[in-house]
N, C-alpha and C positions, 0 to 999 in steps of 0.2 A: 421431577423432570427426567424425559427420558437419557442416559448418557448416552453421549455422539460417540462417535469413532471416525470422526474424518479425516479427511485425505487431503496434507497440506503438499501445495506445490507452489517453489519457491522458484520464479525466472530468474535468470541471472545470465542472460547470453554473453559473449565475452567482448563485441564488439558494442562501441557508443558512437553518438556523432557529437551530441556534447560534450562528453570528457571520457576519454579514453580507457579503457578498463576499467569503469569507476565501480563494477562489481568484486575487484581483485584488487583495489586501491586501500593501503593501509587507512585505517577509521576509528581515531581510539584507541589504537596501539594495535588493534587486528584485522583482518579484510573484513573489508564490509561486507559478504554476503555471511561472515560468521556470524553475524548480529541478528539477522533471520532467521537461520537455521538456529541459532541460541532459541529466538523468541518462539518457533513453532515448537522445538522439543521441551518446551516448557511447556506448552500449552497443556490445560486440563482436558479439554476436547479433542485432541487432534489425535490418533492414533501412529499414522504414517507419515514421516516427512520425506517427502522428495525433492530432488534439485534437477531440475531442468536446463543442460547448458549445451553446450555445443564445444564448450572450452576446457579443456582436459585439466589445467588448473584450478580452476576453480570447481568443477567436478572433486576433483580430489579432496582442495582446502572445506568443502562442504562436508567430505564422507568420511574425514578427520574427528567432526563436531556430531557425527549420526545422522545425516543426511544419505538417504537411499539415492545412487547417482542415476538419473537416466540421458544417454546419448539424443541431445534435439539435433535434427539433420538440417543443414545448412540452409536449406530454403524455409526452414521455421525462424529462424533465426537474423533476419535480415530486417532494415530498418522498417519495410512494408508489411512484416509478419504481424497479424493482428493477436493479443492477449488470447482469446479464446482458442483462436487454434493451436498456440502452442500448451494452452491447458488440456485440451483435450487430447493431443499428442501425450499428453501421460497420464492423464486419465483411466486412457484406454487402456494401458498394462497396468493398472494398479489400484486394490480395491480401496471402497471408501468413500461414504456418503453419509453427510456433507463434504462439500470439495470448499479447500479455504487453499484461494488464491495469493500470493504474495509474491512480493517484489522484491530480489538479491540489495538494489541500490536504496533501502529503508532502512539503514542502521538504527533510526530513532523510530521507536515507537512505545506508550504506555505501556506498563506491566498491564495483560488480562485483557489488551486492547482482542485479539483472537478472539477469548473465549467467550467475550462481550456479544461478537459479531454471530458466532455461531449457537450461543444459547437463545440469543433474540431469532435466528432463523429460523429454530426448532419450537419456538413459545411462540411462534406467531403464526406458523406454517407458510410463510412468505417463501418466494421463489431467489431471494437474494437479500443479501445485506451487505452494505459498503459503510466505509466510514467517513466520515466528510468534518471539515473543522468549517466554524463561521471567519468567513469575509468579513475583514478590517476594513481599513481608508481605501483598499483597491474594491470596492464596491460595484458592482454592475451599475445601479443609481449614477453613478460618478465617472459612469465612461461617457468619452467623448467622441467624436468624428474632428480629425486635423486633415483640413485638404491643401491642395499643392499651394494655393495661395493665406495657407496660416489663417484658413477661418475655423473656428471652433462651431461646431454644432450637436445637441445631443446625438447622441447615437441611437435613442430609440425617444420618443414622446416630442414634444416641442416646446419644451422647459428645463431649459438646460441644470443639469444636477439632480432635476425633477422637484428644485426649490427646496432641497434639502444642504444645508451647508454645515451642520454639527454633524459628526461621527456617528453621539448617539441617538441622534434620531431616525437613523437608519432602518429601515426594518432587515431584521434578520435574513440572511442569507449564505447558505452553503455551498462549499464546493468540495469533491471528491479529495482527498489527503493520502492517496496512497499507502494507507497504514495497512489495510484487511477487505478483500472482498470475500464475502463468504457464497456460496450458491449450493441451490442442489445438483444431483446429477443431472435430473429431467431437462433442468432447463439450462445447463453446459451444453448438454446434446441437442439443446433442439427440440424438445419432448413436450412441450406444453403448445396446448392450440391457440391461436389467437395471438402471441407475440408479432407485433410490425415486424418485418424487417430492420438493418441496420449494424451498424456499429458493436451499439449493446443489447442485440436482441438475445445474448445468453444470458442476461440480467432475468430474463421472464417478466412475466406480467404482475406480478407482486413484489415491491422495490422497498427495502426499509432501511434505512442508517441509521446506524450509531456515532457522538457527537462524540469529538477529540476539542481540546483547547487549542489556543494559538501555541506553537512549540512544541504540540507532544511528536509530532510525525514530522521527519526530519527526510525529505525525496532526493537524493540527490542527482540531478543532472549538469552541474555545473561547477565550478572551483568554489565560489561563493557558496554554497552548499557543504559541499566538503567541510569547510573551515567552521560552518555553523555545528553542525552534526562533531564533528572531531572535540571541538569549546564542549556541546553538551555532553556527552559522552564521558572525556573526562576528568569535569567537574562532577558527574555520576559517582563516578570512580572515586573520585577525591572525598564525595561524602557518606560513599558507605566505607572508606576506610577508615576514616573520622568516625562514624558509627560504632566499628567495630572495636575499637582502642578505647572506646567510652565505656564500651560494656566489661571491656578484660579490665578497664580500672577499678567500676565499680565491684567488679567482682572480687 
C-alpha cells in the first residue's frame, strides 16, 4: 500500500450555541481539542496537523501538543459557516493529499480510527470516507409524526414502527459519528464531474465508511456529552494506569 502523507485539519472555532467554548472546555483532565490533535499526531498516515480556529487560545493550547495554527477569519467561523469551506480555507495554504477532516469537540474516538478511514480511501480510490456508528432504539424505522392534537402517525410508510417492535429486528442502519472524514483533494475543491450539488457535494461521487461501535465516538455539543466523554476518558486513564503497575509488578 501506498503510504499517505495527509493533511489533517482539525476545526475547532471558539464560539458554540450549544455549550459554550466546549473546544477549550477541560475533558479528562485537558481541553478537549488536545484529544484531536493527540489522535491526528498519532496517526500513521497523517503527515501535517493543522488547527483551524479563530480563537487565539485555543490556537495556542493546540500548537503546545504540535498542531501547525492557522488564523480562520470571522466570517468562516460563524454558526452558518459550512465544514467544507473552512477546510478549504486551510487546505489552501497547506500541502497534503489525502485531506482528513476533524472536529476540535471529538475528544473520544478509537485508536487507528484515522488511519482506518484514510487507508480505506487509498485501497479503494473512493472520493471520501466517513465514519458512521449503527443506529440503536432511535431508529429511523421508529420515528414518528406527533401533531398539535397528540395523534401519532408514521412518519414515512403507513405502518406505524413499520411493524417492527423488537430492537433486533431491525435492519441495520447508520449514521455519520463525527470520528473522521477523510476525502481527497479533487473533490474538497470541486474537481470531480458529476457531483449534484449540495451540502455534501465535497463528499464526491464515490462515498465509503468505516464502522465505529456504539461509544467509541464521543461529539460533544451539550453538557450531557461532556460528562459522557470526561466518565470515558478517564476510566481510559484509570485503565492504562492499571495496566502499567501490572507490568512494573510482573517485572
Amino acid at each position: 500500500m501506498t503510504d499517505a502523507k495527509a493533511l489533517a485539519i482539525i476545526l475547532a472555532r471558539g464560539g458554540s450555541r450549544g455549550l459554550a467554548r466546549k473546544n477549550a472546555l477541560p475533558v479528562g483532565g485537558r481541553p478537549c481539542v488536545t484529544w484531536t490533535v493527540a489522535a491526528a499526531c498519532a496517526s500513521e498516515t497523517v503527515e501535517t496537523v493543522v488547527l483551524s480556529s479563530d480563537d487565539d487560545e485555543i490556537l495556542r493550547i493546540g500548537a503546545l501538543d504540535g498542531a501547525r495554527p492557522h488564523h480562520r477569519s470571522p466570517g468562516l467561523s460563524t454558526d452558518n459557516a459550512t465544514v467544507d469551506d473552512a477546510a478549504r480555507d486551510a487546505a489552501d495554504k497547506h500541502a497534503g493529499d489525502p485531506i482528513v477532516v476533524l472536529y476540535g469537540n471529538v475528544p473520544v474516538r478509537p485508536e487507528g480510527l484515522i488511519d482506518r478511514a484514510v487507508r480505506t480511501l487509498i485501497e479503494t480510490g473512493a472520493d471520501s470516507v466517513q465514519s458512521y456508528c449503527q443506529v440503536g432504539k432511535n431508529h429511523p424505522w421508529w420515528t414518528v409524526r406527533v401533531d398539535e392534537n397528540a395523534s401519532v402517525e408514521p412518519w414515512e410508510g403507513d405502518v406505524l414502527n413499520h411493524n417492527v417492535f423488537r430492537r433486533q429486528d431491525l435492519p441495520p442502519a447508520f449514521i455519520p459519528d463525527g470520528g473522521v472524514i477523510a476525502v481527497t483533494r479533487r473533490a474538497l475543491f470541486g474537481e470531480i464531474d458529476g457531483v449534484p450539488d449540495g451540502p455534501h457535494a465535497f463528499f464526491g461521487l464515490d462515498r465509503r465508511g468505516v464502522i465505529t461501535q456504539a461509544g467509541d465516538v464521543v461529539d460533544i455539543d451539550t453538557k450531557i456529552d461532556r460528562i459522557v466523554a470526561d466518565a470515558i476518558l478517564r476510566e481510559r486513564m484509570e485503565l492504562t494506569l492499571a495496566g502499567d503497575a501490572t507490568d512494573v509488578d510482573a517485572a
